[in-house]
N, C-alpha and C positions, 0 to 999 in steps of 0.2 A: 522816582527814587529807585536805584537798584540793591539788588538785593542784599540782602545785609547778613554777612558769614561772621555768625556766633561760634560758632565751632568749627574747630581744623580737622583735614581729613585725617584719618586716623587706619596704620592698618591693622589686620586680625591679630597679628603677634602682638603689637604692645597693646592693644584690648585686651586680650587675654593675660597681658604680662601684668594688667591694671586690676582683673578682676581675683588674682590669683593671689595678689596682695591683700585686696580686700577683704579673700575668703582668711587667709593669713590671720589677716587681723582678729579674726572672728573662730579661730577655731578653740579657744579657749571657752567659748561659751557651750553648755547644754542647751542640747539637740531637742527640738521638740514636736510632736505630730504637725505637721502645715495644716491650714484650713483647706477644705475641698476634698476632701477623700472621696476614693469611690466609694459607694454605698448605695442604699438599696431604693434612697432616691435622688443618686446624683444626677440622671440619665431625666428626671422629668421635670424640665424648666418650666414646665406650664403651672410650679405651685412658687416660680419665684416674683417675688414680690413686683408690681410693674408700677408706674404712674403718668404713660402718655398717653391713656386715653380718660382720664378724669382728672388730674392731676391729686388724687390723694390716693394712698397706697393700698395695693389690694394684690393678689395672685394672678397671675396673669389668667388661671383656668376661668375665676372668678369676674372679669372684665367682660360686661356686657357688648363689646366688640371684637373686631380681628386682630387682637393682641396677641403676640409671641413677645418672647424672652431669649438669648441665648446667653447663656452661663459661660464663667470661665474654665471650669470642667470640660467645657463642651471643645471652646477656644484649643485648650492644651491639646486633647485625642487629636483633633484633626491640626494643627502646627500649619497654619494656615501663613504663605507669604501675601497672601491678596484677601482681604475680608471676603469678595465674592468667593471663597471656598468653604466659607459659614452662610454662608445668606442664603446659598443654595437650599438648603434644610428649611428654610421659611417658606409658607407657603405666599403665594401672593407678591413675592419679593426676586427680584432678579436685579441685574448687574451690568452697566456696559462700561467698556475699557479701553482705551488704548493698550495693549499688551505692552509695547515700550515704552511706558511711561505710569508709573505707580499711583495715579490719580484715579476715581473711582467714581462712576454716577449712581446711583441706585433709584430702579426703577419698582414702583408701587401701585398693582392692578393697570399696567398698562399707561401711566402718568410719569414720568421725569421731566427734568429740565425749566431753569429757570424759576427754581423754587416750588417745585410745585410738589417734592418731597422735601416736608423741614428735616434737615440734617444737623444735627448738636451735637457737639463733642464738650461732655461735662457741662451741659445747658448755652450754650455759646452757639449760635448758628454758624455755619459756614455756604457761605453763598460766592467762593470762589467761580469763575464760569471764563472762559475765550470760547472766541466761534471757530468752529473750523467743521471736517466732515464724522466729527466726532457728538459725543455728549454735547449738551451747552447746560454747565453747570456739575463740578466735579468737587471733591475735597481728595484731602493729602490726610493719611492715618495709618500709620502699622499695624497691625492686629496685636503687636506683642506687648503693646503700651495696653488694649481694652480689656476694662476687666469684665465687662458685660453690654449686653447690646441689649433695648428696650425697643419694641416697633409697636404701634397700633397703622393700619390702614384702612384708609378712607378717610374723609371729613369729618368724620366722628372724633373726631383727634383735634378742628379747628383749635379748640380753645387754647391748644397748646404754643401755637404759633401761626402769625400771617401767614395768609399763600398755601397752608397746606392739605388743597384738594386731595392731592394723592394720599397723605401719610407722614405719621413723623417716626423720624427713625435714630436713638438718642442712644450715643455713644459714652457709655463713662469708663473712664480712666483707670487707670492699676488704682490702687490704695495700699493703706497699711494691710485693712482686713483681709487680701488677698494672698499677704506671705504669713502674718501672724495669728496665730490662735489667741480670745479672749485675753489668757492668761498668764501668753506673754506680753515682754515686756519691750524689747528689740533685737534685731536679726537683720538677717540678709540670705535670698535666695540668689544664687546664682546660675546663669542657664547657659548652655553652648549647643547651637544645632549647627549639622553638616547636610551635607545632600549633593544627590548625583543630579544631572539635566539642568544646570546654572543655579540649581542652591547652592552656593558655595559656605556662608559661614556668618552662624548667626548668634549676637553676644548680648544676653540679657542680664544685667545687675541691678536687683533691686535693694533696699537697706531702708528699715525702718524704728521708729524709737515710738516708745509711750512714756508721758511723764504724769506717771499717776489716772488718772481720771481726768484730768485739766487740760492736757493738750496732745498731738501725737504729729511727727512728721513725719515725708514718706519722699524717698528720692527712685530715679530709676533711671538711667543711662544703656539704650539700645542701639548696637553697631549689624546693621544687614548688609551682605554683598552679595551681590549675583550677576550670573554670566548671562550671555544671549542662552535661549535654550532650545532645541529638539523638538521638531510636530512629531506625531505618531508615526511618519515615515521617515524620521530620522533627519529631515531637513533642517536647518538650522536658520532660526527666523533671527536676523539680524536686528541690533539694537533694543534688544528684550532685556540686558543686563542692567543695575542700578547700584547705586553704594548708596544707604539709609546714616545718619547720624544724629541722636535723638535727645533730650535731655528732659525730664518729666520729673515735678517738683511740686509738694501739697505738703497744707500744716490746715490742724483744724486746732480749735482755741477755743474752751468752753467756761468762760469768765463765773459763771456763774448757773444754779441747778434751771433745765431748759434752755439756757441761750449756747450756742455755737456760732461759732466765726468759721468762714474755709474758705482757703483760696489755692488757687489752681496756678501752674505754669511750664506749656508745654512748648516746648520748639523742639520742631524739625527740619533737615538741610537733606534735601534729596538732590541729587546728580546724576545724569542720564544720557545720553546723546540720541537722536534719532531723524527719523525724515518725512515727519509727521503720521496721522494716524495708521497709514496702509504703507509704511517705510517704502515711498513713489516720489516724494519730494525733497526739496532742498533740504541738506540735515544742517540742524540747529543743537548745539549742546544745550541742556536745561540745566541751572542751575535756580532748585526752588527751596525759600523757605516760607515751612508753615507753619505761625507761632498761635497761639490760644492762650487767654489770661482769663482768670476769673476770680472774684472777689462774692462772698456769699453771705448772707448772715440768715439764723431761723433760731425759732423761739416756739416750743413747743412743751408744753410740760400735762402728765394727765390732773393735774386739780383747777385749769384752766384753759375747760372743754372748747369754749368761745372766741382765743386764741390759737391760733397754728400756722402763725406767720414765716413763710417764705420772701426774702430778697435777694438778687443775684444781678450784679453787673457782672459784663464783660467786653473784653477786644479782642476779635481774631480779625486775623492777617494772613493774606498770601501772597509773594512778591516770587514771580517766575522772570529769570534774564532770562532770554535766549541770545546765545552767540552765534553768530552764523559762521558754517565753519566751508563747504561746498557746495554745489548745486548741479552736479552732475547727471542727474538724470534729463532735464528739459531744458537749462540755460537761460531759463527766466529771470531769474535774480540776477544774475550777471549780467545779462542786457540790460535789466533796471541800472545797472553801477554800483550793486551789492559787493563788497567786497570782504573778505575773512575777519573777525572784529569785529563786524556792525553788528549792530544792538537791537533786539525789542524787551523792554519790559512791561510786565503788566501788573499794577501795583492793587490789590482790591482787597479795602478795609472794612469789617463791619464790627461794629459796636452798638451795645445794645441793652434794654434790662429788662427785668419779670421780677413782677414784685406781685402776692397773691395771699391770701389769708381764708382759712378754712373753719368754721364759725360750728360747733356739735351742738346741737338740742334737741328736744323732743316737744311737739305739740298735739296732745292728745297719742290717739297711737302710732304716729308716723315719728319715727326716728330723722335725723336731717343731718346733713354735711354741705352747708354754702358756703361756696368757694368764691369769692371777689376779688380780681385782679385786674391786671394791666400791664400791657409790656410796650415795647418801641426798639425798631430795627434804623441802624442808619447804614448805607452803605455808600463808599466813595471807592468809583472808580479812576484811578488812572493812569493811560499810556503811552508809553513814547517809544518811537518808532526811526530808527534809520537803517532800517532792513529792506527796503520794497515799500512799504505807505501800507500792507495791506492787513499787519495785528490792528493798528490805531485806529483801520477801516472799520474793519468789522470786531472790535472789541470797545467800542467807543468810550471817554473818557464823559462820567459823568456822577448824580447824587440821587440817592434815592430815601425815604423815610417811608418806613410801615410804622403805625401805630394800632393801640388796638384798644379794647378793654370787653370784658366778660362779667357776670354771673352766672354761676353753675347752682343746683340745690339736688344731691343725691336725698331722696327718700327710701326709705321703708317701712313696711307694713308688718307686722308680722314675720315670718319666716320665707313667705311666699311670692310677698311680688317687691320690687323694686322700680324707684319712677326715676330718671333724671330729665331734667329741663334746663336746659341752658339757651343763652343768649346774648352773640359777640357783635362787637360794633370795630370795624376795619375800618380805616383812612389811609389814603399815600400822597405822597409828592415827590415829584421825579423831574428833574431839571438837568440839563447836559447842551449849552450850544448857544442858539436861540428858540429851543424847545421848550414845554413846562407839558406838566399833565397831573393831574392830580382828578380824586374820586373818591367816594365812601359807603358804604354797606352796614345794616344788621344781616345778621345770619342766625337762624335759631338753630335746635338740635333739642330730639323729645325720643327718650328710650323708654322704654317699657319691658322689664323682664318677671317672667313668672315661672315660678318654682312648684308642676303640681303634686312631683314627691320626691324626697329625697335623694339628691344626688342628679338629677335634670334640672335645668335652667332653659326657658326659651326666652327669647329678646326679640325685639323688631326696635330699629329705628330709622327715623327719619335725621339728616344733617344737612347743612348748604356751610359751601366752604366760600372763601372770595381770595382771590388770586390777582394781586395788582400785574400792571407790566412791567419787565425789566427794562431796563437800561440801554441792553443792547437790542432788544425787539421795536425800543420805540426811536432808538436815535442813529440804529446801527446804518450806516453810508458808504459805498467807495464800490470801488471796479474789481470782480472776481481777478485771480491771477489768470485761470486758462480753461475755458475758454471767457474772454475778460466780457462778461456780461455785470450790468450794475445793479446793485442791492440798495433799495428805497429806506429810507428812513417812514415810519408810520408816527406821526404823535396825536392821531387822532383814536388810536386803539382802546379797544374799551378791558377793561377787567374779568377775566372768566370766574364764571358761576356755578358752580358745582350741587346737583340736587341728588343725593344719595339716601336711597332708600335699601335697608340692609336688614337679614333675617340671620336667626342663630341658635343655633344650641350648645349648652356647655354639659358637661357629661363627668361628673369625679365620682369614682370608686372607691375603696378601699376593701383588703381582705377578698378580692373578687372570687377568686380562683384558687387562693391556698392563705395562709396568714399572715401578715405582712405585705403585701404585695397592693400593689397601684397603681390603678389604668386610670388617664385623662387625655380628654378628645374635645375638640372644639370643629365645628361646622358652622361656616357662614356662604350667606348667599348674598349677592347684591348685585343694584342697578343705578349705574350712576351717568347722569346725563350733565355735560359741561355747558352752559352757555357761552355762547362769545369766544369758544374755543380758539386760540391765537396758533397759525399754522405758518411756516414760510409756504409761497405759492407765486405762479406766473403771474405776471401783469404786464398787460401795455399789450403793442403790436411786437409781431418779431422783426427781427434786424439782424445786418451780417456782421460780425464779429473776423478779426484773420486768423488764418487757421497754423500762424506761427507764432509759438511763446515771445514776448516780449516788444514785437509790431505795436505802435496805438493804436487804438480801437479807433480815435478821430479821425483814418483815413480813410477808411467805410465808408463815412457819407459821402464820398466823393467817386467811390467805386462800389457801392454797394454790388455783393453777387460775384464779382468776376475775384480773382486768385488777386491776392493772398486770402480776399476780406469773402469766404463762401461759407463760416457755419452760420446757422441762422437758431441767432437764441433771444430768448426775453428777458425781461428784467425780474427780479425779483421781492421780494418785500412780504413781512410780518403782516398776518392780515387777521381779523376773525371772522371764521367760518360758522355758519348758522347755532349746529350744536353737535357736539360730539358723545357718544354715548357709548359706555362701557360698562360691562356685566359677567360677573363670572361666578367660578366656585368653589372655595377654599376649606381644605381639610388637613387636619394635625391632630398626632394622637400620639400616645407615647404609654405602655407598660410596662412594668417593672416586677421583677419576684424577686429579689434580692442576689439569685443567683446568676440575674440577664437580664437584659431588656431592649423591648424595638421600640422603634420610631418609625412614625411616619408623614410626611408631609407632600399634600400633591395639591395642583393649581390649573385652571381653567379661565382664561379670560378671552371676550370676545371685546373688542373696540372695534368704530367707524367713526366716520363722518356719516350724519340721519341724511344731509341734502344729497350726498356723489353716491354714498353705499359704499365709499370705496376701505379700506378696512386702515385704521395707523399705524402708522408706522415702529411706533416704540410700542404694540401689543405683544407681548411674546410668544412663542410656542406654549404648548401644557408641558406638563414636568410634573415628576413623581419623583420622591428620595425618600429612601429606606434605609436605616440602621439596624444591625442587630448586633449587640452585644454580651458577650460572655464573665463571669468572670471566675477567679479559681485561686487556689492558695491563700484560703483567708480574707477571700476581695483584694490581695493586694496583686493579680495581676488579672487585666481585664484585651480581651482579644475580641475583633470583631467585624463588620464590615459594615461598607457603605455600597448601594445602589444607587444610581440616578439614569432617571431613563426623562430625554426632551425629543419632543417630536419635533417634525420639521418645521418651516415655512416659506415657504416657498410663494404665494400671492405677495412681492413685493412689486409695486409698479416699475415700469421703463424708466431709466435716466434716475433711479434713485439710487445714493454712494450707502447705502445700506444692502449687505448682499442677501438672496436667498440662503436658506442653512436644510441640509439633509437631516434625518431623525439620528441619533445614536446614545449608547450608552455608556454609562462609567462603570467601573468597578474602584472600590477604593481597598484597603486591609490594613487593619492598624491595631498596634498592640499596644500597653504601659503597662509597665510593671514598677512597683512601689519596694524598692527594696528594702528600707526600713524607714522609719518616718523622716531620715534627713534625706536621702537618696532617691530619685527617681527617673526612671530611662522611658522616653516615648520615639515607636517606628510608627510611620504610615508609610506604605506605598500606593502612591496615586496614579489614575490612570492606571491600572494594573496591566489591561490587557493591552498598553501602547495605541489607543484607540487613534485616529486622525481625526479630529471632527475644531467648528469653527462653531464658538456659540454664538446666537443672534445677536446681532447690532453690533457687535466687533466684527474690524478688519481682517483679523490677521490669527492664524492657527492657534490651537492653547497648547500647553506642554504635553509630551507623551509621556512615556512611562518615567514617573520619578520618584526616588524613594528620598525618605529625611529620617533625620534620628538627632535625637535632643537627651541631654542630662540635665538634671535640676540638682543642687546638692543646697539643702539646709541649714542654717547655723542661727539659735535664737537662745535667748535667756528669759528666765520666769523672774 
């Protein structure tokens, strides 16, 4: 199926010609404060509320794991075109990209790809993924639609979702609460950013209503454009430019006292051209839409401790054509008989639900919160190809089901210790061809935190996570483009096992240092070893391949060695290596006096393979990022900066399309000022000092010096 255009492109003038009507319409209303003000704890996310790492709610300082939060406060300062400009700030968290191309993997203590960080947008997984020399396993998301981002890392997080050894990383959506205050009633903010170095023009309108207490809707239409943009040397990295067209649509329906209905409806149409990840090959226009539905019901009320039911279905989808448009760099495709107009699409649905209930009582003096659930993933791949044969190859067309089910029992004791004990039951089946595979797991997970005086928390726990295989690891087949060596299908791969053992302390203050003011710091250690770790890797004997694009490979055997047919390579294939083991050490702290406040977040991971020693590939460098912030005139203008400093890496093996990367640092300067509670102007200049530098596991340069600036103008009624 190709991809399906809900929205026409649109340009900045009649955006803005649409938003301006909008505001029109709405200037008749009184003005009222927006939610989110700077204040004296807007700067520390670690006391906002989290639930990916137990699933019932708690502060993120408060999470007896390596939980973070990032607020929409946080979002607006930094104006972020790429989420990796926020995630940076997490520790334990990093990012890989295609630069041209808006899709996004995120990586967790050294684990990406192929599910192995759960990725939700408003509880909805997204397990889009094509092979190439990129990510395997990306999603599609603007930052300007998220109203907050929830992380825990590591398998302490299983219960939340199949597959997620590394981490889960849950994205929710704008809402109403993010433009109106309690006490209004509805409104509309509207947003316009500009910017130098391919920011060109970015159009946020959001509009939301409340109907009493009973119900509330919330709409929001996002227009992004952007040019190719500028390394630090001023070079210009071709096909970095994209056009965004967005549409984001929620009603919550609360029938009666405790129950709530809410459902979600997001689509996005992104359009880009490029020439794959390292802009070296054939260029393909993209044209992607990526839609997300969700349907929710809960039922919660406090005279019906025993009750705290959670449901949520949903469908996402992401459907990428590529049109082939030249192939002038090699001539490959043309020799296949590619011609301008041919097609690959890649069509991959998942659907899916979580359904859970959280049970309060007390037996003697232990307090309790059991959690009982159950969810189930489906996912349907499929591709069709008359571009070359070689998307269909290696993205293969196939079905996959995770299922699962859990109990959770938070304890406590007194003031001082806290127990959790949980334990999940995984299953999959995976079908694509004349292939099948299927497997199944318990996983336990036993925390232990003790509080020996106020304001310190230590934890230790132990998790096992389980990791079915995908799709394209166990069925993936066909002949590289160049040099054309072939890729093995495995359906005999087993499920990687993840045994994580993890240390911590949580640290909240208040009044530390003068009145009002409040520091919180979180420290974890961990060791986590993968069984069954699934790697691509050589196999077979080698063989000569020709050493000119689009030659068959089947003339070889007949001249093996002598010209055209002289590289000599092996085949390759998805394999599981003995055990893979990864260990690092994460720190986040963040204080506040009302008049300023720093942050800080830095990160240390080591990974290998225990049998080669030899170190993985998706470990990243260490990383430090520091904020400090000002503010003045009443809090309503706050000025400040960003540090980040990543060291190098440079131990990457021979023949691997991951480059080494040199050390370097950022500087970031960003100011907002609040002119009065309808009005607000935000500048960052990023990259300040024009740095050049190429983060790990990306291709291709990041922008140099660029500045943005954004207005927000208010209009609501009580």
């Amino acid at each position: 199926m190709s991809c399906r255009r809900v929205l026409t492109p649109c340009r900045p003038g009649f955006i803005a010609g649409v938003s301006l009507l909008t505001l029109t319409a709405a200037q008749a209303q009184t003005a009222a404060s927006p939610p989110g003000l700077p204040g004296p704890a807007a700067s520390v996310s670690l006391d906002t509320l989290t639930v990916t790492a137990t699933k019932t709610e708690e502060p993120a300082i408060d999470a007896l794991s390596g939980t973070s939060v990032v607020a929409r406060e946080q979002i607006n300062r930094l104006q972020p075109s790429r989420l990796s400009e926020v995630l940076r700030d997490v520790p334990g968290v990093t990012t890989q990209e295609n630069q041209n191309d808006p899709a996004q993997a995120i990586n967790i203590r050294g684990l990406q790809d192929f599910g192995r960080v759960n990725v939700l947008v408003d509880g909805a997984r997204q397990n889009f993924q094509t092979s190439g020399h990129s990510a395997n396993g990306v999603f599609y998301l603007d930052p300007e639609l998220v109203g907050g981002i929830d992380i825990t890392r590591g398998p302490a997080a299983a219960i939340y979702g199949s597959g997620a050894i590394g981490g889960v990383v849950s994205f929710r959506t704008r809402s109403i609460d993010d433009i109106l205050t309690p006490d209004e009633t509805a409104g509309a903010v509207q947003k316009w950013g500009f910017g130098t170095n391919g920011q060109k023009f970015l159009n946020s309108t959001a509009l939301g209503a409340r109907i009493g207490t009973a119900a509330d809707v919330f709409g929001q239409f996002v227009y992004r454009s952007n040019d190719p943009y500028r390394d630090g040397f001023g070079t210009l990295v071709r096909d970095t430019g994209n056009e965004l067209i967005s549409g984001l649509a929620k009603f919550n329906v609360r029938p009666g006292e405790g129950h709530e209905v809410s459902g979600t409806a997001l689509i996005q149409n992104f359009d880009f051209a490029n020439r794959g990840s390292s802009n070296a090959g054939a260029r393909f226009n993209n044209a992607v839409q990526a839609d997300t539905y969700t349907l929710g019901y809960r039922f919660a009320r406090p005279d019906t401790p025993l009750i705290d039911l959670s449901a949520r279905g949903y469908y996402s989808t992401t459907h990428n054509t590529l049109t082939f448009l030249n192939d002038t760099a090699s001539g490959l495709y043309g020799n296949l008989g590619v011609r301008p107009g041919n097609r690959i699409t890649y069509d991959i649905d998942t659907s899916g639900f979580d359904i859970h209930n959280t049970a309060r009582f007390d037996t003697w003096a232990l307090s309790h919160a059991l959690t009982i659930g159950g969810d189930a993933v489906f996912d349907r791949v499929r591709t069709t190809d008359d571009a070359g044969g070689f998307g269909s190859a290696f993205t293969p067309s196939g079905e996959r089901t995770l299922a699962g089910a859990f109990v959770q029992d938070e304890m406590r004791y007194a003031s001082w210790l806290r127990v959790i004990g949980a334990l999940r039951y995984d299953r999959y089946d995976l079908s694509g061809g004349a292939y099948r595979a299927s497997g199944d797991r318990l996983s336990p997970k036993i925390t232990v935190g003790i509080s020996p005086v106020a304001g310190i928390e230590l934890y230790g726990t132990y998790a096992e996570g389980y990791r079915a295989p995908s799709i394209t690891e166990t069925l993936v087949q066909g002949i590289h483009p160049f040099p054309a060596f072939s890729i093995l299908p495995n359906p005999t791969l087993r499920p990687e096992v993840a045994h994580n053992v993890e240390g911590g302390v949580n640290l909240k203050y208040g009044d530390l240092l003068r009145p009002g003011d409040a520091f919180r710091a979180k420290l974890n250690v961990f060791q986590n070893e993968v069984d069954n770790f699934i790697n691509i890797s050589a196999v077979g004997p080698t063989y000569f391949v020709p050493a000119i694009p689009g030659i068959p490979a089947s003339i070889c055997a007949r001249i093996p060695g002598r010209f055209p047919c002289v590289i000599p390579v092996q085949s390759f294939q998805y394999r599981n290596i003995a055990q893979a083991e990864l260990s690092g050490v994460e720190l986040e702290g963040a204080y506040d006096w009302g008049r300023g406040f720093v942050t800080l977040a830095a990160t240390h991971t080591e990974g290998r393979d225990k049998a080669t020693r030899q170190t993985l590939l998706t470990v990243p460098p260490d990383r430090i990022s520091a904020t400090l912030g000002l503010r003045f005139l009443d809090d309503s203008l706050t000025v400040g900066s960003r540090l980040t400093f990543v060291d190098s890496r440079r131990d990457v093996p021979a023949g691997a399309t991951v480059l080494a990367t040199k050390a370097y640092g950022l500087v970031d300067v960003f100011a907002s000022y609040r002119v009065n509670d309808r009005i607000r102007a935000d500048f960052i200049l990023q990259n300040a000092f024009d740095k050049r530098y190429t983060q790990y596991l990306n291709l291709l340069q990041s922008p140099g010096l660029t500045a943005k600036a954004a207005l927000s103008i208010k209009f609501a009624t009580r």
